[in-house]
C-alpha positions as CSV (number, residue, x, y, z in Angstrom):
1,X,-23.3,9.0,-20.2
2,X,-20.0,9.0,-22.2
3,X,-19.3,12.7,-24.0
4,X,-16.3,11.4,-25.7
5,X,-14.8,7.7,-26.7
6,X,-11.8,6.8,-24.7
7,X,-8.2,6.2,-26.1
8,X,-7.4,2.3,-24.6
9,X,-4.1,1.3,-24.2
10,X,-3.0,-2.3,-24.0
11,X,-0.3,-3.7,-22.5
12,X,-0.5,-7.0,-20.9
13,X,-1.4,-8.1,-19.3
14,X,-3.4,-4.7,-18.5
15,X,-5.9,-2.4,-20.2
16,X,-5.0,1.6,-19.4
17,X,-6.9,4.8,-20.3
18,X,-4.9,7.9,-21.6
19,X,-5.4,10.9,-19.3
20,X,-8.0,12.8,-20.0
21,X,-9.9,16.2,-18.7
22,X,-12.6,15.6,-16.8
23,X,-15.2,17.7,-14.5
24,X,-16.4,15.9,-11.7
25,X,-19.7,17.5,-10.3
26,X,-21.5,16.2,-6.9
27,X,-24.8,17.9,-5.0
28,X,-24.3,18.8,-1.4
29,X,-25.8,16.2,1.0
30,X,-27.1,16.9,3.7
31,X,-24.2,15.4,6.3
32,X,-22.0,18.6,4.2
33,X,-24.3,21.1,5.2
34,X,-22.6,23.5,7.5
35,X,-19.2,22.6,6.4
36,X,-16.5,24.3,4.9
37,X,-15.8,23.2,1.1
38,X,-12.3,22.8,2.2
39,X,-13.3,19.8,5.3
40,X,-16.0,18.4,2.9
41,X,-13.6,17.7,0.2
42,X,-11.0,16.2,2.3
43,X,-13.3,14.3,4.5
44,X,-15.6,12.7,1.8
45,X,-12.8,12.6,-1.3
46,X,-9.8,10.7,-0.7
47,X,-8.0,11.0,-3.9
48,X,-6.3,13.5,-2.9
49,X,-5.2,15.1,0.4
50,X,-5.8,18.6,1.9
51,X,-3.3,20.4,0.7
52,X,-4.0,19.8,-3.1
53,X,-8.0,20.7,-2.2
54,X,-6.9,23.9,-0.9
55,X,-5.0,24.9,-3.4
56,X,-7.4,23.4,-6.4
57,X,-10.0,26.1,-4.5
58,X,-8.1,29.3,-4.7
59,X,-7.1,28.4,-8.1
60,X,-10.5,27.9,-9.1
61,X,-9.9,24.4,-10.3
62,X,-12.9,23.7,-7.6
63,X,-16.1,25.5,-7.7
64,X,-19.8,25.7,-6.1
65,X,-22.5,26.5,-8.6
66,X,-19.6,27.3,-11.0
67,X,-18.5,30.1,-9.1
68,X,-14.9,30.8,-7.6
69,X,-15.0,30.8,-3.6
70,X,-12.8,30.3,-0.9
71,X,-11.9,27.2,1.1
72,X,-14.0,28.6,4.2
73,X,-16.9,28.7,2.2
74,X,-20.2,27.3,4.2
75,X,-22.0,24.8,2.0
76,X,-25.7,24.6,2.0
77,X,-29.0,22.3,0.5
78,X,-29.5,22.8,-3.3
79,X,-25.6,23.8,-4.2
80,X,-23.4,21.4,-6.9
81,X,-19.5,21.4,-6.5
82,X,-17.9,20.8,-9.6
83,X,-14.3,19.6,-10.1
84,X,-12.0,20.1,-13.2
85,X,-8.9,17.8,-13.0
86,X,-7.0,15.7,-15.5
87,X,-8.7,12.0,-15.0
88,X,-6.2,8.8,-14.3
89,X,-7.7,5.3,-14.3
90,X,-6.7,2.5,-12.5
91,X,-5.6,-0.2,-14.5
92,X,-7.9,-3.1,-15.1
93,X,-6.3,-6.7,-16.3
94,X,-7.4,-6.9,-20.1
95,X,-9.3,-9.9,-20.6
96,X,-12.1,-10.6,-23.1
97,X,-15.7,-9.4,-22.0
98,X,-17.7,-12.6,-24.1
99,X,-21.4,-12.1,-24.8
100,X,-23.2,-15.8,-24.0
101,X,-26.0,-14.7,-25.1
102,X,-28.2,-11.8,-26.3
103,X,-31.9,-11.2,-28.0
104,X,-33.6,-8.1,-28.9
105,X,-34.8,-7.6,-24.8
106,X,-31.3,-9.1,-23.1
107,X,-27.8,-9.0,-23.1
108,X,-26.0,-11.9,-21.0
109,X,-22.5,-11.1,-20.7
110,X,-19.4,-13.4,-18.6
111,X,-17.3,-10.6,-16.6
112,X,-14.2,-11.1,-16.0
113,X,-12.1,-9.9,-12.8
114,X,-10.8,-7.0,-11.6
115,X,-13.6,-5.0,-13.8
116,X,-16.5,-3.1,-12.1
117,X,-19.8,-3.0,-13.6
118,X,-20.6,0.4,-14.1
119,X,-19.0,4.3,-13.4
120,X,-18.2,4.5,-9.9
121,X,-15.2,4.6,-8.0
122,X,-12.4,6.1,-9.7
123,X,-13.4,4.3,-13.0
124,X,-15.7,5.8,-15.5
125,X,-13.7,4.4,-19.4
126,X,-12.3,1.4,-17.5
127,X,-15.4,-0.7,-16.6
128,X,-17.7,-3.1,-17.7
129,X,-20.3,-1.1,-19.3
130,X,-18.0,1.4,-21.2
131,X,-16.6,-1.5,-23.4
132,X,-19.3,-2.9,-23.6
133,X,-20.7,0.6,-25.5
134,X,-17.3,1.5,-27.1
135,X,-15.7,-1.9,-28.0
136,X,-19.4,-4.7,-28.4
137,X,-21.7,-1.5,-29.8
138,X,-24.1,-2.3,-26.6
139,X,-25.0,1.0,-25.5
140,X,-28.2,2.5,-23.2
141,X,-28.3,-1.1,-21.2
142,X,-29.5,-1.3,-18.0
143,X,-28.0,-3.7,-15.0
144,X,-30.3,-6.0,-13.6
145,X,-27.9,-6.9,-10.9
146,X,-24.1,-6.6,-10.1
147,X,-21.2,-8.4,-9.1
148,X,-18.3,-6.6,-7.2
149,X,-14.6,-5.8,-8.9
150,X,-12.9,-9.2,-7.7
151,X,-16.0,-11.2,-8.9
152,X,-16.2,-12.8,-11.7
153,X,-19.8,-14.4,-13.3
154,X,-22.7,-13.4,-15.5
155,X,-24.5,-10.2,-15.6
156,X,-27.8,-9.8,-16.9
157,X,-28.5,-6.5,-19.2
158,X,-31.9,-5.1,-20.4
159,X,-32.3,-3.2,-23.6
160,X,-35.1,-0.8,-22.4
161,X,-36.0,0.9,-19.3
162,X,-39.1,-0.6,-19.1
163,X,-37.7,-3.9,-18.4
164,X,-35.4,-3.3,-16.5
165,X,-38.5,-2.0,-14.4
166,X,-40.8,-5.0,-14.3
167,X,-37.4,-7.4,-13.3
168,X,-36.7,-5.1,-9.9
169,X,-40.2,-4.9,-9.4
170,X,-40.5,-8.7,-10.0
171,X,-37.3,-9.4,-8.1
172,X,-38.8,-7.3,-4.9
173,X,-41.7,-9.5,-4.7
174,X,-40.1,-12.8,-5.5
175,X,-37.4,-14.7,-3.3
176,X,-34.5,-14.7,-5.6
177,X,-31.8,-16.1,-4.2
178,X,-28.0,-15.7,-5.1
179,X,-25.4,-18.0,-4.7
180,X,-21.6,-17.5,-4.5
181,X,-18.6,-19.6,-4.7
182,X,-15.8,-18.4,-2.3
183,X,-12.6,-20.1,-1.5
184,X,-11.6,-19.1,2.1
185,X,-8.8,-19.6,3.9
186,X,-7.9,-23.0,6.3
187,X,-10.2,-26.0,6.9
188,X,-13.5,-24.2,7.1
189,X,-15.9,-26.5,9.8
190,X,-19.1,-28.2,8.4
191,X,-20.6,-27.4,11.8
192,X,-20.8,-23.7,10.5
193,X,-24.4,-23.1,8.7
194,X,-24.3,-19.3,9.4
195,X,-23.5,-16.0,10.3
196,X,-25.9,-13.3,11.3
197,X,-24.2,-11.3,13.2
198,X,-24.4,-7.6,12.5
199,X,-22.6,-5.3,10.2
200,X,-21.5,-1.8,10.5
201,X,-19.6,0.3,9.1
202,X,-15.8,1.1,9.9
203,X,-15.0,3.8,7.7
204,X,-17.1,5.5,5.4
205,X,-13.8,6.7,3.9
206,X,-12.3,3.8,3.3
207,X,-14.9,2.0,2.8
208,X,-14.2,-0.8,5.8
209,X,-17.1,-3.2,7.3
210,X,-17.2,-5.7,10.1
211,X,-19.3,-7.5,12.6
212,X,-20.6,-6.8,15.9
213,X,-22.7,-8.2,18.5
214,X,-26.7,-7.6,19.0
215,X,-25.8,-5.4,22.2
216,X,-23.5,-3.4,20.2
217,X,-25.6,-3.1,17.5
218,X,-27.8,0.5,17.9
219,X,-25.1,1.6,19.4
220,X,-23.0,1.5,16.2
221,X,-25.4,1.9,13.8
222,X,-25.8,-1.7,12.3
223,X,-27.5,-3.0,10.2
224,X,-29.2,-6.9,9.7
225,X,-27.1,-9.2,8.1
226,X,-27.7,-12.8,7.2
227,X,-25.5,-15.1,5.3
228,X,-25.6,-18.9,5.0
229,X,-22.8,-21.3,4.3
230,X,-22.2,-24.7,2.5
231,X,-18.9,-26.7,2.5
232,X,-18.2,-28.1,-0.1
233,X,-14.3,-29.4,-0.5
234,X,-10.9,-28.8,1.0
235,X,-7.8,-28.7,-0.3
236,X,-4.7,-29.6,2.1
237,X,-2.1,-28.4,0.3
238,X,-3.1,-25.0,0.2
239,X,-4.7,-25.3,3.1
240,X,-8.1,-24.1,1.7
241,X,-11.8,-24.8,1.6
242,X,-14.3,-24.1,-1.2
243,X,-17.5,-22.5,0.2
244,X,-21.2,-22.1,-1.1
245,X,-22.4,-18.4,0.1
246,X,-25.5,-17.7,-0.1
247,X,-26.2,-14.2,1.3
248,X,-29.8,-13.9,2.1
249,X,-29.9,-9.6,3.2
250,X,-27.7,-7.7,0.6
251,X,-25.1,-5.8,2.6
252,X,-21.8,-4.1,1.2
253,X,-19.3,-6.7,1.2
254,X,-21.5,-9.2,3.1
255,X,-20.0,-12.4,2.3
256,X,-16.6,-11.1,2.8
257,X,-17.2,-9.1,6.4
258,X,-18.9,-12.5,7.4
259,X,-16.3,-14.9,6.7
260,X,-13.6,-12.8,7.9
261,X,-15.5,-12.5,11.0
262,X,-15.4,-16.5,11.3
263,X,-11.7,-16.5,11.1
264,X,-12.0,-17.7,7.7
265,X,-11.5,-14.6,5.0
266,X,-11.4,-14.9,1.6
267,X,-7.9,-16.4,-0.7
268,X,-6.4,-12.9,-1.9
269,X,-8.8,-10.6,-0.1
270,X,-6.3,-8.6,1.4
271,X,-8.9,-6.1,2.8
272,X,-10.1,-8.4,4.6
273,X,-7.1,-10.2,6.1
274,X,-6.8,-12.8,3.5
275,X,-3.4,-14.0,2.7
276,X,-2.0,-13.8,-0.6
277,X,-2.2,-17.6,-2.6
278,X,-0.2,-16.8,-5.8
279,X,1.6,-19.1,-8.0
280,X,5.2,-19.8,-8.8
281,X,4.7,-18.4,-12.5
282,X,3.2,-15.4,-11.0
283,X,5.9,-15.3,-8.5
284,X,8.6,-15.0,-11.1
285,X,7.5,-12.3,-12.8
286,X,6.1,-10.2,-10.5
287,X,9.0,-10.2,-8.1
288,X,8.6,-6.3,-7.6
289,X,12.0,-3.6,-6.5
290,X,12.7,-4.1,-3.4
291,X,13.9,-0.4,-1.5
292,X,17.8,-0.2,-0.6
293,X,17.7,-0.8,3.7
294,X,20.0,2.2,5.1
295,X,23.4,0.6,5.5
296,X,24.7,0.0,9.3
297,X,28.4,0.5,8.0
298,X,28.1,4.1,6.7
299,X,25.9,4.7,10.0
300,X,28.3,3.9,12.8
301,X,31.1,4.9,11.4
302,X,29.6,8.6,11.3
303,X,28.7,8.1,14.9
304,X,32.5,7.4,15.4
305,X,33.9,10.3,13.6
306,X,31.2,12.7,15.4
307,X,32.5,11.6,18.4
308,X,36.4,11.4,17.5
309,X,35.5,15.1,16.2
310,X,34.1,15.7,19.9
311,X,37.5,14.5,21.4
312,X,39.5,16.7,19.1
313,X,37.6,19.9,19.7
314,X,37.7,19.5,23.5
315,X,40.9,19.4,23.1
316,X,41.4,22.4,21.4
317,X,39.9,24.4,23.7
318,X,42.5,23.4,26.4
319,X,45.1,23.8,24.5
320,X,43.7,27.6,23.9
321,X,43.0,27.8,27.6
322,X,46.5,27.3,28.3
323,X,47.7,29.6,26.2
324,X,45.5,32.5,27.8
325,X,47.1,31.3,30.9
326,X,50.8,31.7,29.5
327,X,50.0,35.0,28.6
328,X,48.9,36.0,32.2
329,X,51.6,34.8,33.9
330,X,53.9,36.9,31.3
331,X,52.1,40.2,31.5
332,X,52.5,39.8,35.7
333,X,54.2,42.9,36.7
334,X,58.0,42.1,37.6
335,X,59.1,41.5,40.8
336,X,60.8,44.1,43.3
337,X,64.1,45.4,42.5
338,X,64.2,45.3,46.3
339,X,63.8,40.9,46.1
340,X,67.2,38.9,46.4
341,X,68.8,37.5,44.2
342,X,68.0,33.8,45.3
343,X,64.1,34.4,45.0
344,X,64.9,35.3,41.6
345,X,66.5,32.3,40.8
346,X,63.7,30.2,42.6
347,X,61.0,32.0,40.9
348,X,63.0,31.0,37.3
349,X,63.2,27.3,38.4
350,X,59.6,27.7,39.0
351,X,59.0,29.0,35.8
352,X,61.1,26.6,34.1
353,X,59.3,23.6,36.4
354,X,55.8,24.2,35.4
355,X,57.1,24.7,31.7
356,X,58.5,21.4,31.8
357,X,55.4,20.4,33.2
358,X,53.2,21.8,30.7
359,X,55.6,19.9,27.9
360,X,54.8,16.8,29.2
361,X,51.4,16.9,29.7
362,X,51.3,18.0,26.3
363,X,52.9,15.0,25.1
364,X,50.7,12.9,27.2
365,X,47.6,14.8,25.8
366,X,49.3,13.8,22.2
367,X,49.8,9.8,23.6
368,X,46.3,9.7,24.7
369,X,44.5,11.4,21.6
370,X,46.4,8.6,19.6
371,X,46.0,5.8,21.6
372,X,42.1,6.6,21.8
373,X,42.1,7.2,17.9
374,X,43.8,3.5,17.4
375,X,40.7,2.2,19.6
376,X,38.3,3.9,17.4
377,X,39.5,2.4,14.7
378,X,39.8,-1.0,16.2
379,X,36.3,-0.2,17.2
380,X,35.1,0.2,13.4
381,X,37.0,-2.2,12.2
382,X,35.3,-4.4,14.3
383,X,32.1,-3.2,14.0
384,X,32.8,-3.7,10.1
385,X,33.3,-7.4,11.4
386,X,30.4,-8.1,12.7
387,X,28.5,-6.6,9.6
388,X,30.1,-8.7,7.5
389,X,29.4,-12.2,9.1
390,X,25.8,-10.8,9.5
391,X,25.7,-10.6,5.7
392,X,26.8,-13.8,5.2
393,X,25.1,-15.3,7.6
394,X,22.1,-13.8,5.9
395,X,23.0,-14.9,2.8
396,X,23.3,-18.4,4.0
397,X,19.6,-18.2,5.7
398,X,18.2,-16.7,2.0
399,X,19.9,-19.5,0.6
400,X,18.7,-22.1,2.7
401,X,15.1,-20.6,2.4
402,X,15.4,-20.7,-1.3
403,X,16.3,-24.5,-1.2
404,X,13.6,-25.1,1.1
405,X,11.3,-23.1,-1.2
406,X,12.2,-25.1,-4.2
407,X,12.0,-28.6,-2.4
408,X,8.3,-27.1,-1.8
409,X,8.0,-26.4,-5.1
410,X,8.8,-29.5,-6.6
411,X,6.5,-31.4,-4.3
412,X,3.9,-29.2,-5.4
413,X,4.7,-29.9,-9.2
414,X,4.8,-33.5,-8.6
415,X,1.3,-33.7,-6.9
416,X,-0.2,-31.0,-9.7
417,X,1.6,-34.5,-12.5
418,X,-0.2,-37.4,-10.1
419,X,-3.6,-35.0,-10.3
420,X,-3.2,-33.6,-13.6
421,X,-0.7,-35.1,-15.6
422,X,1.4,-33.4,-18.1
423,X,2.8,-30.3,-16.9
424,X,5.3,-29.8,-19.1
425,X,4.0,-26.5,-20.2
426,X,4.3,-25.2,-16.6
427,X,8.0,-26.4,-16.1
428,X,8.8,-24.4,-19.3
429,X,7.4,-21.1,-17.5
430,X,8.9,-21.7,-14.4
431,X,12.0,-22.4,-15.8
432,X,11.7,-19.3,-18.5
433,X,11.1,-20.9,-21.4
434,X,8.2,-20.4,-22.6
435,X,5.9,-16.9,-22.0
436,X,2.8,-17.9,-18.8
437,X,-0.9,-16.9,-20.5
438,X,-2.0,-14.3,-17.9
439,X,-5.5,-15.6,-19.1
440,X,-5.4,-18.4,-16.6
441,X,-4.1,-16.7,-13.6
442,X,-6.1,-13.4,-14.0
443,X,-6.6,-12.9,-10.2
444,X,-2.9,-13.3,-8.8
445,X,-1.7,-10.6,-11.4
446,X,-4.9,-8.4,-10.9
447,X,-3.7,-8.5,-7.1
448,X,-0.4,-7.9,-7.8
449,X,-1.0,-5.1,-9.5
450,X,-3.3,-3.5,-6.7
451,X,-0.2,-3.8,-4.4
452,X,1.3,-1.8,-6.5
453,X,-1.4,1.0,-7.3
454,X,-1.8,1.2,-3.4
455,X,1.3,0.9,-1.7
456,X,3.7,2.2,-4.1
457,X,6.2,3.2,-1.3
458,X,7.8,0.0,-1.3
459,X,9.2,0.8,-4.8
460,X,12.0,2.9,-5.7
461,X,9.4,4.4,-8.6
462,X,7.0,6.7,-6.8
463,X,5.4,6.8,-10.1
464,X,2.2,5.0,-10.7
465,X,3.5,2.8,-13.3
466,X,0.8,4.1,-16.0
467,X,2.3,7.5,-15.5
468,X,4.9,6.9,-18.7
469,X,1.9,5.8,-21.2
C-alpha cells in the first residue's frame, strides 16, 4: 500500500508531507467510455485545470496503458490512465492519534480532526492509516467503519482479513445503529424528530449534496435518506443547539445535507452554509493579509488628466487648422493691377481685422484652457476631500466596531468566570502573554487553515503556504 516511508514535517500547529513523485493510475469507467482523455481528465479530476491536462498529455507526463497519445484520444472498457506528477498534501492539524485499546484481533484508536481515515482524496502520507503504519508500527489493518475528515471519535481496526469479513457480514444482518453529536446552528425546535427527505447529488465534481422533494425525486436521481434527531441543549450565547443524529440509511454527508436542509447546518461547516464560531485566541492569531483595495485617489485623478489631455489635443488641432487657413489666404493670387487704390487699402484693413481677430480669440482660447485647468484641479482637490473624510469616517466606524467587539468580548469572559471560574490562563492569551495550546481548539485552526488552502486569492501569497517547506 505504501512503496516508500514519508518525510513528515511538523510545524504547529500542522503536520506537512515533503513533495514527492508519485504515479497516479485509474481504470476507465464506463461513464469515460467514448471520451477524449483530454474531457475525461478535466471533467472527473479537479486538481488541476485544462490547460495543465493538455499539456501533461503531449509531454507524456499522462499516459493510457503506458503509452504516449494525444489529447483526442477515444477511451475505451479495459484501458488504465496513469499519471506521473510531483504529489503535494494538504496539511492536516498534528495532533496525537492515541490507541485506547488494542489485542491481538483489534485496534481501537481515538481520531482526531481534520484527518481522513484512509488514502483517498488528495491524501495518501497524510491520513489516519499511514501514521498509524509509519509512526504506531500498525500496518495491514482493516477499517471496520469510518468517520469523515471533520469528525472526530473512535475507529475500530481488525488485524486480519478474515475478521474484518465476519464484522460486515455481521453488521449487514444486525441493526447497528450509529449515533452522532452535532452542534448546529440557532435554537434547533424539539418538535423536529426527522428528516427523510431525499438526497441527490449536486455535483459529482465537487462533491455537493442536498434535498429534494418525493416528486422531484426520479427525476434527479435520488436516493432514500433517513435521519432522526434528538435535542439535547442550547446555548444562547452562541446561539447554538447540541443535536443527537442518528442517521438510520448511510448517505454521503447525510447528517450534514439534512440539517442544512432544516435551516439548521452544522457550526463551521462552511460547505454547508454553516457560519464560522471561532474564538478570540483563534481570532488573534489567525488574522490572515488582507489584499490592498485599488485606491479611489490614484483612479480619478487619471480620469482627470485623460480628460484635461482630451482638451489640450482638441486644441491643437485648431490651432493647426488655423494655420492651414493662414497659409491659403497667403498663397491667393494677388489682386488686379487694374483694382484702385482704395480697395487695396480695404482689403489690408480686412486683413489686418481678421488678424486682430484671430489674436484675440487666441487669447480667449488661452483664458479658457486656464480657467478650465483651475476647475480641474479644484475638481481633484475636492474629490481628494471627500476621500479623506471617507477614511476617517471609516476609521471612526472600525473603531467603534472594535469597541463594540471588545465590550462583547468581555461579557463573554465574564460569563465563561461565573461558568467556569478561573480564566486567567485565557486572559494571558488574549492579551499575548502567554502561547494558546492549539490542542484545545483543534477545529477553529483546522478551518482556518482550509480557508486558506481553498481560497487563497484573498492573500497577497498565491503560494500555498507549504510551498516554502
Amino acid at each position: 500500500m505504501y512503496d516508500n516511508p514519508p518525510e513528515y514535517v511538523k510545524i504547529p500547529p500542522f503536520r506537512f508531507v515533503k513533495p514527492y513523485q508519485h504515479v497516479y493510475k485509474t481504470n476507465v469507467k464506463s461513464r469515460w467510455l467514448g471520451m477524449t482523455l483530454l474531457d475525461a481528465m478535466e471533467k472527473e479530476f479537479r486538481a488541476y485545470n485544462k490547460e495543465y491536462y493538455e499539456n501533461a498529455i503531449n509531454e507524456g507526463k499522462i499516459t493510457v496503458n503506458s503509452v504516449r497519445v494525444s489529447p483526442e484520444y477515444k477511451l475505451e472498457h479495459g484501458m488504465q490512465i496513469e499519471h506521473a506528477t510531483t504529489r503535494v498534501e494538504p496539511p492536516i492539524l498534528d495532533l496525537p492519534v492515541d490507541i485506547v485499546f488494542e489485542d491481538d484481533s483489534f485496534v481501537v484508536v481515538s481520531k482526531p480532526p481534520s484527518m481522513i481515515v484512509h488514502t483517498g482524496g488528495g491524501y495518501h502520507y497524510n491520513c489516519l492509516s499511514a501514521i498509524l503504519h509509519f509512526e504506531h508500527g500498525l500496518k495491514d489493518l482493516y477499517v471496520l467503519h469510518r468517520l469523515d475528515r471533520l469528525t472526530s471519535g473512535l475507529l475500530i481496526f481488525s488485524k486480519n482479513r478474515l475478521l474484518a469479513q465476519k464484522f460486515h457480514d455481521a453488521n449487514s444482518k444486525l441493526n447497528v445503529q450509529k449515533t452522532y453529536l452535532a452542534r448546529v446552528q440557532g435554537n434547533f425546535s424539539e418538535d423536529i424528530k426527522e428528516n427523510n427527505k431525499p438526497q441527490y447529488c449536486v455535483s459529482m465534481k465537487d462533491a455537493i449534496f442536498a434535498c429534494c422533494t418525493e416528486e422531484d425525486a426520479q427525476k434527479l436521481d435520488a436516493k432514500s435518506a433517513t435521519t432522526k434527531f434528538e435535542k439535547l441543549w442550547y446555548d444562547p450565547i452562541s446561539d447554538s443547539s447540541l443535536l443527537e443524529c442518528k442517521p438510520i440509511t448511510g448517505r454521503t454527508h447525510q447528517i450534514r445535507v439534512h440539517l442544512a436542509d432544516l435551516g439548521h447546518p452544522i457550526l463551521n461547516d462552511i460547505g454547508y452554509g454553516g457560519k464560522f464560531i471561532g474564538n478570540e485566541i483563534v481570532n488573534r492569531n489567525f488574522k490572515g493579509l488582507k489584499q490592498e483595495s485599488i485606491r479611489q485617489k490614484d483612479v480619478l485623478e487619471g480620469e482627470v488628466v485623460e480628460i484635461v489631455g482630451k482638451k489640450v489635443k482638441l486644441n491643437t488641432q485648431e490651432d493647426e487648422q488655423q494655420k492651414e487657413k493662414n497659409k491659403e489666404d497667403q498663397n491667393q493670387e494677388e489682386p488686379s493691377l487694374l483694382q484702385n487704390e482704395q480697395q487695396e487699402v480695404a482689403g489690408q484693413e480686412k486683413i489686418n481685422i481678421d488678424k486682430n481677430e484671430k489674436v484675440e480669440q487666441q487669447i480667449q482660447q488661452g483664458q479658457e484652457q486656464q480657467i478650465e485647468k483651475q476647475q480641474d484641479q479644484q475638481q481633484i482637490e475636492k474629490q481628494q476631500e471627500q476621500l479623506q473624510q471617507q477614511q476617517q469616517q471609516q476609521q471612526q466606524q472600525d473603531k467603534q466596531q472594535n469597541q463594540q467587539q471588545q465590550v462583547q468580548n468581555n461579557i463573554k469572559t465574564k460569563l465563561h468566570q461565573q461558568q467556569y471560574g478561573n480564566t486567567s490562563l485565557l486572559n494571558d492569551c488574549l492579551s499575548g502573554k502567554e502561547e494558546w495550546d492549539y490542542h484545545k481548539h483543534p477545529l477553529e485552526i483546522y478551518l482556518h487553515s482550509w480557508k486558506y488552502l481553498f481560497n487563497g486569492q484573498e492573500f497577497k501569497s498565491k503560494e500555498p503556504y507549504w510551498y516554502y517547506i
